[in-house]
PyMOL Python script that loads the backbone (N, CA, C, O; Angstrom):
from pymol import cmd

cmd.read_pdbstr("""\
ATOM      1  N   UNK A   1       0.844  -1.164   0.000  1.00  0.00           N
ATOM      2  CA  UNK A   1       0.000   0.000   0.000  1.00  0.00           C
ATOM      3  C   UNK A   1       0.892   1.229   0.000  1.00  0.00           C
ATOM      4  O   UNK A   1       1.958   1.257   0.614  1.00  0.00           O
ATOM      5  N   UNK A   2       0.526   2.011  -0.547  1.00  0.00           N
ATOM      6  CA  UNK A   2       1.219   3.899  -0.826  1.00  0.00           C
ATOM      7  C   UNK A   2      -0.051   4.698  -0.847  1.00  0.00           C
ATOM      8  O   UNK A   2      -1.267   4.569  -0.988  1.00  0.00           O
ATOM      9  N   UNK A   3       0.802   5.513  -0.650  1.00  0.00           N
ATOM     10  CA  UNK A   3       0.297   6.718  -0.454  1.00  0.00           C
ATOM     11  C   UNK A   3       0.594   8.134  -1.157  1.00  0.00           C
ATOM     12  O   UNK A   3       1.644   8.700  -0.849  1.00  0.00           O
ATOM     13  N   UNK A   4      -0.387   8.815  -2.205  1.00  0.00           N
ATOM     14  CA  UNK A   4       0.428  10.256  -2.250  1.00  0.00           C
ATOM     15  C   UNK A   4      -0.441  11.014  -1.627  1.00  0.00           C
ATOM     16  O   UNK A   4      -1.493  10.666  -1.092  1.00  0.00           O
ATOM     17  N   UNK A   5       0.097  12.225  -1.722  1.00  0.00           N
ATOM     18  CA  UNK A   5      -0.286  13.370  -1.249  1.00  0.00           C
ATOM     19  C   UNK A   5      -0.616  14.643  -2.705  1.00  0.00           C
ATOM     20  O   UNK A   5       0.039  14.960  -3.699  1.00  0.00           O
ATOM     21  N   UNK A   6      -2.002  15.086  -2.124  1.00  0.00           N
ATOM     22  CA  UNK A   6      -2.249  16.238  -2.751  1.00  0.00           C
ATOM     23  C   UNK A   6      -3.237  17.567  -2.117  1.00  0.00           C
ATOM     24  O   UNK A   6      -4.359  17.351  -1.660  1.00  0.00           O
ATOM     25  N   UNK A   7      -2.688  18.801  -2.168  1.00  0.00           N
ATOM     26  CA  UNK A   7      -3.402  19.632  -2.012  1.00  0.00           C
ATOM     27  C   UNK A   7      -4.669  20.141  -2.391  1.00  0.00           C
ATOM     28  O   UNK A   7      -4.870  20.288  -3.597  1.00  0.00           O
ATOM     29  N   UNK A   8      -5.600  20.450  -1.549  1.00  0.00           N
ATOM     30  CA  UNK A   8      -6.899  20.589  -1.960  1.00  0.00           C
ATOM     31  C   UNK A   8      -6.982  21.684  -3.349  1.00  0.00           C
ATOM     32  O   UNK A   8      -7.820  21.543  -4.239  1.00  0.00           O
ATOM     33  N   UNK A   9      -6.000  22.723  -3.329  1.00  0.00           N
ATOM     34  CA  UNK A   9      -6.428  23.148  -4.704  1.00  0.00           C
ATOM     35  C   UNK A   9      -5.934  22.791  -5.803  1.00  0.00           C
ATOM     36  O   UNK A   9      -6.300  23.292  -6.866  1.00  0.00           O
ATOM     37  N   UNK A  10      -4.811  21.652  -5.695  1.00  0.00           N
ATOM     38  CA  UNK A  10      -4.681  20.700  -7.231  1.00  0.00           C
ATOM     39  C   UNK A  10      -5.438  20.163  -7.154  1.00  0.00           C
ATOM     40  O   UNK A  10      -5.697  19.958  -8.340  1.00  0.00           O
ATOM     41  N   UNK A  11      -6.601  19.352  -6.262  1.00  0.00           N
ATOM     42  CA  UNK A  11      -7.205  18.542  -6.474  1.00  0.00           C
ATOM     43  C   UNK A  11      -8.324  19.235  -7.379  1.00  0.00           C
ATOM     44  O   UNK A  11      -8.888  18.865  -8.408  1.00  0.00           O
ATOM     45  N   UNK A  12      -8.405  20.168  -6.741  1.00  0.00           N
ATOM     46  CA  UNK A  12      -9.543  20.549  -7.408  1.00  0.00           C
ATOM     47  C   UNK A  12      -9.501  21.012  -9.234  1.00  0.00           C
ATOM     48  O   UNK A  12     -10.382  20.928 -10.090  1.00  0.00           O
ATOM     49  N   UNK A  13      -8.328  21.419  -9.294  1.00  0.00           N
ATOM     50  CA  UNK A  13      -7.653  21.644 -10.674  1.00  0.00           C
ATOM     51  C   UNK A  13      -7.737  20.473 -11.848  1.00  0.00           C
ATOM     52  O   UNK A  13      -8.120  20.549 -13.015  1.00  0.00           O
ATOM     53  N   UNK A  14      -7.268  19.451 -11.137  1.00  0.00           N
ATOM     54  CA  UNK A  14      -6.835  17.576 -11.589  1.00  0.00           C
ATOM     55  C   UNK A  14      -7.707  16.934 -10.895  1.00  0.00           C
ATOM     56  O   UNK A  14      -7.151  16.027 -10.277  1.00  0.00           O
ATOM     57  N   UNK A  15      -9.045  16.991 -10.669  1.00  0.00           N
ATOM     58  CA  UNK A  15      -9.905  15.894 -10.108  1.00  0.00           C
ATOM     59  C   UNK A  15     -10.007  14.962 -11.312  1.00  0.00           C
ATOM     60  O   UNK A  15      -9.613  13.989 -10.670  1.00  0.00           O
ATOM     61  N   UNK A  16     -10.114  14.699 -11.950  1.00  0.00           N
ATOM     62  CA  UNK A  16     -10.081  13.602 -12.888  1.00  0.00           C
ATOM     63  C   UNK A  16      -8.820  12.947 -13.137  1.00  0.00           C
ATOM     64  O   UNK A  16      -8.862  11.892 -13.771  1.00  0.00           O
ATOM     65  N   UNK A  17      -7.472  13.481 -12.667  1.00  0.00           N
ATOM     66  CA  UNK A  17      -6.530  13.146 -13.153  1.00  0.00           C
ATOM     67  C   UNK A  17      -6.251  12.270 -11.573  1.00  0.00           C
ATOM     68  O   UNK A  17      -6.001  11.068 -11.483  1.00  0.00           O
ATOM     69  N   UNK A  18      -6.323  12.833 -10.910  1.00  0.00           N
ATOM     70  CA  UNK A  18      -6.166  12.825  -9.300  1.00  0.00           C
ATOM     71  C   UNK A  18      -7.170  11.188  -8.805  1.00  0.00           C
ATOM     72  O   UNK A  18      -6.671  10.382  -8.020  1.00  0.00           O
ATOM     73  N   UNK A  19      -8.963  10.909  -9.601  1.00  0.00           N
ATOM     74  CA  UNK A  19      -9.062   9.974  -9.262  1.00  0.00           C
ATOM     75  C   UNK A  19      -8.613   8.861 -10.267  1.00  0.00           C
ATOM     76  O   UNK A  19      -8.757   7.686  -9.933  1.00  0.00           O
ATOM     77  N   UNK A  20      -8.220   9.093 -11.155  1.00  0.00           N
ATOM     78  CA  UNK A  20      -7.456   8.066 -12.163  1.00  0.00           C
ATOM     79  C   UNK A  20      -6.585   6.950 -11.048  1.00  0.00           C
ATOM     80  O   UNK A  20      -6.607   5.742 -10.813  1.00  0.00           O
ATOM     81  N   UNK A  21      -5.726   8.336 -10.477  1.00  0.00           N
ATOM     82  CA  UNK A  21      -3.899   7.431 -10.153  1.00  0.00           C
ATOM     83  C   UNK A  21      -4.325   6.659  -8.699  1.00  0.00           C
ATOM     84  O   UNK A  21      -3.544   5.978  -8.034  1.00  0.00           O
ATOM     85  N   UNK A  22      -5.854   6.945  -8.337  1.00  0.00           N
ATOM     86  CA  UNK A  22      -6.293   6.047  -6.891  1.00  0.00           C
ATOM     87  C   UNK A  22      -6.660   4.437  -7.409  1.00  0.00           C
ATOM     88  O   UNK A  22      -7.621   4.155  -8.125  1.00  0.00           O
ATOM     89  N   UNK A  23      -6.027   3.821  -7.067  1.00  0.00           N
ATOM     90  CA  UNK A  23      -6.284   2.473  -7.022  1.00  0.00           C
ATOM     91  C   UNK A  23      -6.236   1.164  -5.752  1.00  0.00           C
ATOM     92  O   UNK A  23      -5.693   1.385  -4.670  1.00  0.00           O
ATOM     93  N   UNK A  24      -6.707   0.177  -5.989  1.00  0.00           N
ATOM     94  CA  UNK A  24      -6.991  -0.520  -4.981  1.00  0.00           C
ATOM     95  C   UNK A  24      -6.259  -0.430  -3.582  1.00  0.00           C
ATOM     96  O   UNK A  24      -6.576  -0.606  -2.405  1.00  0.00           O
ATOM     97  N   UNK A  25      -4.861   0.013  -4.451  1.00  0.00           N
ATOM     98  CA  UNK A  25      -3.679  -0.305  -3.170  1.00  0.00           C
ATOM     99  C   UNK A  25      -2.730   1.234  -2.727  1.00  0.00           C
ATOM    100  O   UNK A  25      -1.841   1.499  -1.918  1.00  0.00           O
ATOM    101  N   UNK A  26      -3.451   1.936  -3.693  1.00  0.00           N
ATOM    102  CA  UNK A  26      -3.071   3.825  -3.122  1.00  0.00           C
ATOM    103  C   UNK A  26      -4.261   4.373  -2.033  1.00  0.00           C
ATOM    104  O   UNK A  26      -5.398   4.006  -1.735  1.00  0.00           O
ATOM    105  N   UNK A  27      -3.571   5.189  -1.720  1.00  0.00           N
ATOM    106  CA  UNK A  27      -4.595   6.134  -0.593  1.00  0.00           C
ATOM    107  C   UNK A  27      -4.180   7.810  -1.123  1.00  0.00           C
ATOM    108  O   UNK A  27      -3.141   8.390  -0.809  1.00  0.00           O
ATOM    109  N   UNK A  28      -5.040   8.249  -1.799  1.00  0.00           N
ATOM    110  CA  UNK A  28      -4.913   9.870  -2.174  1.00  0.00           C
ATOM    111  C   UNK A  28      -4.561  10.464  -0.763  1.00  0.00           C
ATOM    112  O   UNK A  28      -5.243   9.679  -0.104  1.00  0.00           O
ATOM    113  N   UNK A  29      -3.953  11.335   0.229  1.00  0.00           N
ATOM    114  CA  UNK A  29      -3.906  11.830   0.968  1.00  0.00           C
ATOM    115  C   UNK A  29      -4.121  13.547   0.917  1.00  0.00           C
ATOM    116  O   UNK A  29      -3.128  14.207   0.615  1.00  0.00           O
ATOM    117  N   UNK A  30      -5.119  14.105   1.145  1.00  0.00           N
ATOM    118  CA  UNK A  30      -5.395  15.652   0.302  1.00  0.00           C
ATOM    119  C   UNK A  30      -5.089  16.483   1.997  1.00  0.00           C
ATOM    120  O   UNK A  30      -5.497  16.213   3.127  1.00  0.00           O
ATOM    121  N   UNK A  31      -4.403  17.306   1.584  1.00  0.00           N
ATOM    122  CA  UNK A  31      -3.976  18.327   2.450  1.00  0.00           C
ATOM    123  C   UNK A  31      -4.511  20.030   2.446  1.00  0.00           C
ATOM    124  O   UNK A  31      -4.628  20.702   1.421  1.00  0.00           O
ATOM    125  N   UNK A  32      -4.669  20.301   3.232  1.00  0.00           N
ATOM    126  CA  UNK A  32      -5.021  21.739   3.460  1.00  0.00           C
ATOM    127  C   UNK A  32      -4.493  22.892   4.102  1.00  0.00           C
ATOM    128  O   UNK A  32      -5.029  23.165   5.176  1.00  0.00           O
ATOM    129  N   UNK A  33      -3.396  23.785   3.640  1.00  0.00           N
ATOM    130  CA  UNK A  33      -2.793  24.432   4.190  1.00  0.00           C
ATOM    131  C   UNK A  33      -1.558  23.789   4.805  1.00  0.00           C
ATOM    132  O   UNK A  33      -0.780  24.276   5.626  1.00  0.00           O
ATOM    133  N   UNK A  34      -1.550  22.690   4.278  1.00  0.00           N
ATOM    134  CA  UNK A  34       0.151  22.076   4.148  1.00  0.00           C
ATOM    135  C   UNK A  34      -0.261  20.868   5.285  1.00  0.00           C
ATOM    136  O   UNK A  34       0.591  20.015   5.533  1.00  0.00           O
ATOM    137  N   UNK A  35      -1.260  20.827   5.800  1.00  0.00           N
ATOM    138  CA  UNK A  35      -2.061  19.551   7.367  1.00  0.00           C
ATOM    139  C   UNK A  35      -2.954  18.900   6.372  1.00  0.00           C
ATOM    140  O   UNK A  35      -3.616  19.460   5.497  1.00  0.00           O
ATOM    141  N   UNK A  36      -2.858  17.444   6.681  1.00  0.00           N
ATOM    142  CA  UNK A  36      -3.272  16.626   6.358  1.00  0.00           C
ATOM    143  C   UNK A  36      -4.837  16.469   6.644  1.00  0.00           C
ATOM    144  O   UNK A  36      -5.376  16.542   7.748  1.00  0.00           O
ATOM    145  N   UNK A  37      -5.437  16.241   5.436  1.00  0.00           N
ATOM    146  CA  UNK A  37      -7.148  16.798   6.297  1.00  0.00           C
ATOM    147  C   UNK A  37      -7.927  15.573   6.049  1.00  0.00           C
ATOM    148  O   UNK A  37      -8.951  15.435   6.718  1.00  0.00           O
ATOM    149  N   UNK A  38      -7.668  14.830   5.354  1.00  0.00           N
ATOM    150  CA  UNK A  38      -8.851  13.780   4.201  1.00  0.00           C
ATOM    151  C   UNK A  38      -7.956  12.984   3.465  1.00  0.00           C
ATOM    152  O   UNK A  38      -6.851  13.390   3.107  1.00  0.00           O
ATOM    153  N   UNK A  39      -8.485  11.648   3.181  1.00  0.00           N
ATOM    154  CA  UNK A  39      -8.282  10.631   2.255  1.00  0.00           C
ATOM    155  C   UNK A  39      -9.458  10.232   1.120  1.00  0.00           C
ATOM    156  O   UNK A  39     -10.654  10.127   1.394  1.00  0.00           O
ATOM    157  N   UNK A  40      -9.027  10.086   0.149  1.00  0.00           N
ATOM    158  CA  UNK A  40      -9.557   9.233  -0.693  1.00  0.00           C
ATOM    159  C   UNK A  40      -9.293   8.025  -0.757  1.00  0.00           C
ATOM    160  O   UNK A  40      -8.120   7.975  -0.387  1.00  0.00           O
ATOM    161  N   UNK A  41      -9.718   6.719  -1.054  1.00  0.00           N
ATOM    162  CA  UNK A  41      -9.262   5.551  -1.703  1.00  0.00           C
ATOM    163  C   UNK A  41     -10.488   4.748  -2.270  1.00  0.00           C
ATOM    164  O   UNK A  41     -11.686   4.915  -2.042  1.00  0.00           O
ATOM    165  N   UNK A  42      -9.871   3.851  -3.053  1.00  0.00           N
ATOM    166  CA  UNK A  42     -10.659   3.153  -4.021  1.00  0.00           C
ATOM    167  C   UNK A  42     -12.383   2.467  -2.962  1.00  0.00           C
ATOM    168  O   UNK A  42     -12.505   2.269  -1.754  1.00  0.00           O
ATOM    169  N   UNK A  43     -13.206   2.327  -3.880  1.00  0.00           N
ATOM    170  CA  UNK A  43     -14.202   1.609  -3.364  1.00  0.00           C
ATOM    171  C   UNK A  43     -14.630   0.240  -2.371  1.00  0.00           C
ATOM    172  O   UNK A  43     -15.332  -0.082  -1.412  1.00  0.00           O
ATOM    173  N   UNK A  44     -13.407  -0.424  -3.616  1.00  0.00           N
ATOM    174  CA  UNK A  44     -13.309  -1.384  -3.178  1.00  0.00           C
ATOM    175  C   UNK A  44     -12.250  -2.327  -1.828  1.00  0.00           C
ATOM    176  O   UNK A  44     -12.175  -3.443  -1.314  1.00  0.00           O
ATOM    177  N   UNK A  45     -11.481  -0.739  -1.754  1.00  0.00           N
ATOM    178  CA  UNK A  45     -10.833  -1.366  -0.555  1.00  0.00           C
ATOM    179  C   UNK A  45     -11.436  -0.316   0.593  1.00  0.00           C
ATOM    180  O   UNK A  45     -10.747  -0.291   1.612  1.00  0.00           O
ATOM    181  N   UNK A  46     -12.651   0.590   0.602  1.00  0.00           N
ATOM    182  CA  UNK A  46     -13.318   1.098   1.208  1.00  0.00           C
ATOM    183  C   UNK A  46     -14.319  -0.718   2.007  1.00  0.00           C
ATOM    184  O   UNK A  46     -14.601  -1.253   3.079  1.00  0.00           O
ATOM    185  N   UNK A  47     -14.422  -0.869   0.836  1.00  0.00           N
ATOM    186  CA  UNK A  47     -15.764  -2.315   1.404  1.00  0.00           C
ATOM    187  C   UNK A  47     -15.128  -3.077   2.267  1.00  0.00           C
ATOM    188  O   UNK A  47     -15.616  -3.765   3.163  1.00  0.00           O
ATOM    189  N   UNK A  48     -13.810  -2.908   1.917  1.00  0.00           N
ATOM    190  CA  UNK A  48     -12.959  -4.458   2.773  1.00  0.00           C
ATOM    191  C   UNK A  48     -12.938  -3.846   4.303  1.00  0.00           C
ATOM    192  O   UNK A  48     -13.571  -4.453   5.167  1.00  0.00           O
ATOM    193  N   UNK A  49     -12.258  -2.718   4.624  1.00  0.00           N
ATOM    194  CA  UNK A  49     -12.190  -2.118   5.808  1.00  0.00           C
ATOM    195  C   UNK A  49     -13.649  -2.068   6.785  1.00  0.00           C
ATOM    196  O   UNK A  49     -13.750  -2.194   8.005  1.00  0.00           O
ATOM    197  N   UNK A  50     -14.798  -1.818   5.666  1.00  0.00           N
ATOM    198  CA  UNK A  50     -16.062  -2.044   6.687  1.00  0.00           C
ATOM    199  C   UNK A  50     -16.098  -3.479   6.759  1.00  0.00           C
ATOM    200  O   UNK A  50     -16.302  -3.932   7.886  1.00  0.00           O
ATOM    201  N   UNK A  51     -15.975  -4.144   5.999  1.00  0.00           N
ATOM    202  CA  UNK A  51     -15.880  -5.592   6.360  1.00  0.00           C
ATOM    203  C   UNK A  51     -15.364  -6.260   7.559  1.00  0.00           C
ATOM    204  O   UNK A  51     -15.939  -6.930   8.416  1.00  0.00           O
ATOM    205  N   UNK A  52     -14.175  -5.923   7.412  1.00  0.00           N
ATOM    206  CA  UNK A  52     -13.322  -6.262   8.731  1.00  0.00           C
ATOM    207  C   UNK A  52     -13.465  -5.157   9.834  1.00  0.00           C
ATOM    208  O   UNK A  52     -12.596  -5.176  10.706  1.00  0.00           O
ATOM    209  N   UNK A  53     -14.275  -4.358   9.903  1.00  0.00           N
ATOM    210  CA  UNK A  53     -14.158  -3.800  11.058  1.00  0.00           C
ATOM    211  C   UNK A  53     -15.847  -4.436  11.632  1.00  0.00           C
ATOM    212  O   UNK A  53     -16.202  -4.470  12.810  1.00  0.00           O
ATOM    213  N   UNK A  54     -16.502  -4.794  10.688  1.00  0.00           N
ATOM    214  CA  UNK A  54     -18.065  -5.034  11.492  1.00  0.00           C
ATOM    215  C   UNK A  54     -17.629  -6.748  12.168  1.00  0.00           C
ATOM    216  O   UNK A  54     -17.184  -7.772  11.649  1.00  0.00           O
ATOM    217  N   UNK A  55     -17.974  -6.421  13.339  1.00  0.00           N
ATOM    218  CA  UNK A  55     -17.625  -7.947  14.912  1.00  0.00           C
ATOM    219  C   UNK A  55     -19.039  -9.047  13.769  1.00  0.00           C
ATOM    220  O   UNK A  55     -18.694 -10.217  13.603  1.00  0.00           O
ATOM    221  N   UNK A  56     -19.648  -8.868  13.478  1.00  0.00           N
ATOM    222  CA  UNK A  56     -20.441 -10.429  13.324  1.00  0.00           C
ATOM    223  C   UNK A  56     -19.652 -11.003  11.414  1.00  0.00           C
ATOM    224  O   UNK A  56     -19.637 -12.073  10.805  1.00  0.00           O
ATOM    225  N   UNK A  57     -19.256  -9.936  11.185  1.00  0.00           N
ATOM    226  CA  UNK A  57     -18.305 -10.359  10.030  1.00  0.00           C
ATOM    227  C   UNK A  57     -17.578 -11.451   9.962  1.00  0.00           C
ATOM    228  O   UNK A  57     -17.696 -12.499   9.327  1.00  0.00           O
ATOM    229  N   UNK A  58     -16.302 -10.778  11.207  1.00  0.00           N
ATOM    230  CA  UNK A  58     -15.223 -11.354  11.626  1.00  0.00           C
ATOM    231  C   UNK A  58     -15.576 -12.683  12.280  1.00  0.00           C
ATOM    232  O   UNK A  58     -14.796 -13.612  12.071  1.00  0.00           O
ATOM    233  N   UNK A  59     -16.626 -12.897  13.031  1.00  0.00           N
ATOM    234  CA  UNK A  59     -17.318 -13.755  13.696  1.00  0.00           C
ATOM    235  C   UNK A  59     -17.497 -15.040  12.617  1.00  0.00           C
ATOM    236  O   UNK A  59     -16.881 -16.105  12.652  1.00  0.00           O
ATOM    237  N   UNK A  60     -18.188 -14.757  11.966  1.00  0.00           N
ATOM    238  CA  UNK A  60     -18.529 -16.067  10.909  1.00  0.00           C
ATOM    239  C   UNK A  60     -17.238 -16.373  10.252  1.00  0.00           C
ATOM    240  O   UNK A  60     -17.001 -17.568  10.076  1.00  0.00           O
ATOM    241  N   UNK A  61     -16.247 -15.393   9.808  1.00  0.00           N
ATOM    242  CA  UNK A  61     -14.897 -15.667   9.302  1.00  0.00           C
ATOM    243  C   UNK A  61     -14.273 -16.805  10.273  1.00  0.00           C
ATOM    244  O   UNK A  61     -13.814 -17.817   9.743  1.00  0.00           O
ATOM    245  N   UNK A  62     -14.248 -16.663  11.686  1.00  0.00           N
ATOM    246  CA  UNK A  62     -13.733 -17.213  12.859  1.00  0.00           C
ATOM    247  C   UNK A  62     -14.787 -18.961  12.725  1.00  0.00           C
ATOM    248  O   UNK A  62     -14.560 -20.156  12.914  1.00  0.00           O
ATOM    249  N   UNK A  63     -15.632 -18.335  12.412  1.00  0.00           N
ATOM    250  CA  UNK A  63     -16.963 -19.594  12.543  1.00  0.00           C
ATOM    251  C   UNK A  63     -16.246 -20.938  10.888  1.00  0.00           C
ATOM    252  O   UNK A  63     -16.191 -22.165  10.968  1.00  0.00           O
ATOM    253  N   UNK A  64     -16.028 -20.473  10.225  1.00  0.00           N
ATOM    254  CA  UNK A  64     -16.191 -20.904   9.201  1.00  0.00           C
ATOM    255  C   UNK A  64     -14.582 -21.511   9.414  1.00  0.00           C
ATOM    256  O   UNK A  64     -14.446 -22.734   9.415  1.00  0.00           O
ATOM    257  N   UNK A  65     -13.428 -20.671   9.586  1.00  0.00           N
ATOM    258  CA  UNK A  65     -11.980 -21.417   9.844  1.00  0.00           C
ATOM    259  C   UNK A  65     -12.222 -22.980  10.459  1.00  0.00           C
ATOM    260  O   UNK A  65     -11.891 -24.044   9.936  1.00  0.00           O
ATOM    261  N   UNK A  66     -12.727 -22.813  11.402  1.00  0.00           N
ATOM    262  CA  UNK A  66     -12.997 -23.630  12.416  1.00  0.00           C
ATOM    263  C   UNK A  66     -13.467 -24.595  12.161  1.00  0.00           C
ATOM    264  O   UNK A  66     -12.925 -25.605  12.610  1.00  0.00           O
ATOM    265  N   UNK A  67     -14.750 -24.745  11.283  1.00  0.00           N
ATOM    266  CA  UNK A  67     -15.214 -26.100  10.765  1.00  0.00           C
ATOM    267  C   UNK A  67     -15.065 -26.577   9.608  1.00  0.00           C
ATOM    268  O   UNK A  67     -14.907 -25.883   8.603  1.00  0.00           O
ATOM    269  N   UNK A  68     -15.102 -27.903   9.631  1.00  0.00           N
ATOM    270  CA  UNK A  68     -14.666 -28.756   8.705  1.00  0.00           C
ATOM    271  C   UNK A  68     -14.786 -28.489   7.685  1.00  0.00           C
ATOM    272  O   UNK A  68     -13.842 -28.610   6.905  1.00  0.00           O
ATOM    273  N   UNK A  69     -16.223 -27.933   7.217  1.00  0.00           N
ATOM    274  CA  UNK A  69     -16.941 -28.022   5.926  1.00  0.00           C
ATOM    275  C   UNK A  69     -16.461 -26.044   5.357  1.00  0.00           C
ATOM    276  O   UNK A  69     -16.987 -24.960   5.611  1.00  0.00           O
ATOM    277  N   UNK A  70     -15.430 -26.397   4.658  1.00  0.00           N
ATOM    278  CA  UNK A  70     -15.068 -24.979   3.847  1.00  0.00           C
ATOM    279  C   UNK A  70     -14.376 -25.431   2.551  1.00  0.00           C
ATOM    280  O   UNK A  70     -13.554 -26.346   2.500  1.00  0.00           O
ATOM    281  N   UNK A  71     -14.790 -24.702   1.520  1.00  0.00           N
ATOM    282  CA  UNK A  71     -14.285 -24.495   0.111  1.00  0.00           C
ATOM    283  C   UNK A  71     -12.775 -23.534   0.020  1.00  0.00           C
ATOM    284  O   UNK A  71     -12.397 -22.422   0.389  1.00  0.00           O
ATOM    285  N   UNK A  72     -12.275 -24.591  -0.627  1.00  0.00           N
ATOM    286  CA  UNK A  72     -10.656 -23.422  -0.921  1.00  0.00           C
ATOM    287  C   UNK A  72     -11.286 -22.367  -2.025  1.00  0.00           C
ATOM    288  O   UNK A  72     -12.354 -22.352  -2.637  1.00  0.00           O
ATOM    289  N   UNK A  73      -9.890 -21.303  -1.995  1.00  0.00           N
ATOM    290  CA  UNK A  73     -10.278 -20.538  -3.460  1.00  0.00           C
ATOM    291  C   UNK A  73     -10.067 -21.616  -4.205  1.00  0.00           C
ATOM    292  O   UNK A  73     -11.222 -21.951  -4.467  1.00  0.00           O
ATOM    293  N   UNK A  74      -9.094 -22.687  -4.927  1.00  0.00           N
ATOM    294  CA  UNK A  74      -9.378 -22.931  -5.872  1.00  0.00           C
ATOM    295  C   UNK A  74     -10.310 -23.922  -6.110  1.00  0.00           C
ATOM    296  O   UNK A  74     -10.373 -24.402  -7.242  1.00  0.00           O
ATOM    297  N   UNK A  75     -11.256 -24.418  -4.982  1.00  0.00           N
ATOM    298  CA  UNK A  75     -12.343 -25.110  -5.084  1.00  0.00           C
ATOM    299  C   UNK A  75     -13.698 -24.438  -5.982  1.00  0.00           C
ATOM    300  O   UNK A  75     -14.560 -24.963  -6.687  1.00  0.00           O
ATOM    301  N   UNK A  76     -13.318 -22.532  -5.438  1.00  0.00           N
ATOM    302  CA  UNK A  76     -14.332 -22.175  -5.869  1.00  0.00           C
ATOM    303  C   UNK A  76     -14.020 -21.344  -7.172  1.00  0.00           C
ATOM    304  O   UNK A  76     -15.062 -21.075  -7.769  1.00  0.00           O
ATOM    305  N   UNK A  77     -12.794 -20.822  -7.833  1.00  0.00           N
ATOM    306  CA  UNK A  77     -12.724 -20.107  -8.680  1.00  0.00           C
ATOM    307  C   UNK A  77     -12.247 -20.940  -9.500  1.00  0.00           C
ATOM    308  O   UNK A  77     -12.836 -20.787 -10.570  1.00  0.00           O
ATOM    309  N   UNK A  78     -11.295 -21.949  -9.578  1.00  0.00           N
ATOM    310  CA  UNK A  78     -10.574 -22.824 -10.126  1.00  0.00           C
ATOM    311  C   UNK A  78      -9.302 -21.913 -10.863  1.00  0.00           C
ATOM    312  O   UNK A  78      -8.571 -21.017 -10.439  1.00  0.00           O
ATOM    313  N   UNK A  79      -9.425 -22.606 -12.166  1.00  0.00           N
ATOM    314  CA  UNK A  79      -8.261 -21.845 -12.786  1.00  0.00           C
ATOM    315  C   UNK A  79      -8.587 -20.928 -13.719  1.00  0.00           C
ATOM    316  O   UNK A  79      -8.341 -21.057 -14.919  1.00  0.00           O
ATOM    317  N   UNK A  80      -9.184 -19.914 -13.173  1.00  0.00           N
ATOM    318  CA  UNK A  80      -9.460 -18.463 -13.656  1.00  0.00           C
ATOM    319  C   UNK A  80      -8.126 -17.557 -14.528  1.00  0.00           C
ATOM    320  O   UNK A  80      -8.316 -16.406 -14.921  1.00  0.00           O
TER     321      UNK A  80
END
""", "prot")
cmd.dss("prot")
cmd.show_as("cartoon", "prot")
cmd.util.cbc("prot")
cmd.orient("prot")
């Protein structure tokens, strides 16, 4: 994971250019007056973080290690 940094008034200049270079594994970091104020990042590693932060999530994750009956990835995607 990385990180850049950009000021709120390039962003605002390069917003299209600015959400291009955000991807799964960057974090935009936008600054204001040279202090760090806000992040951007991708959607999809937005979902993962609520994922793992909600307790009955993690719970069934814990539930499912545990018993016998689980599918590997390549049980379930194969050779994609």
């Amino acid at each position: 994971m990385s990180s850049k940094t950009i000021s709120a008034s390039d962003l605002r200049k390069r917003l299209a250019d600015a959400l291009d270079a955000v991807n799964n594994e960057d974090i935009l970091i936008v600054t204001r007056r040279g202090k760090k104020e806000r992040a951007i990042i991708d959607l999809d590693r937005l979902e993962d973080l609520l994922a793992v932060s909600d307790p009955e999530y993690l719970a069934r994750i814990k539930e499912a290690r545990e018993s016998d009956e689980y599918f590997s990835h390549e049980d379930v995607f194969g050779d994609l």
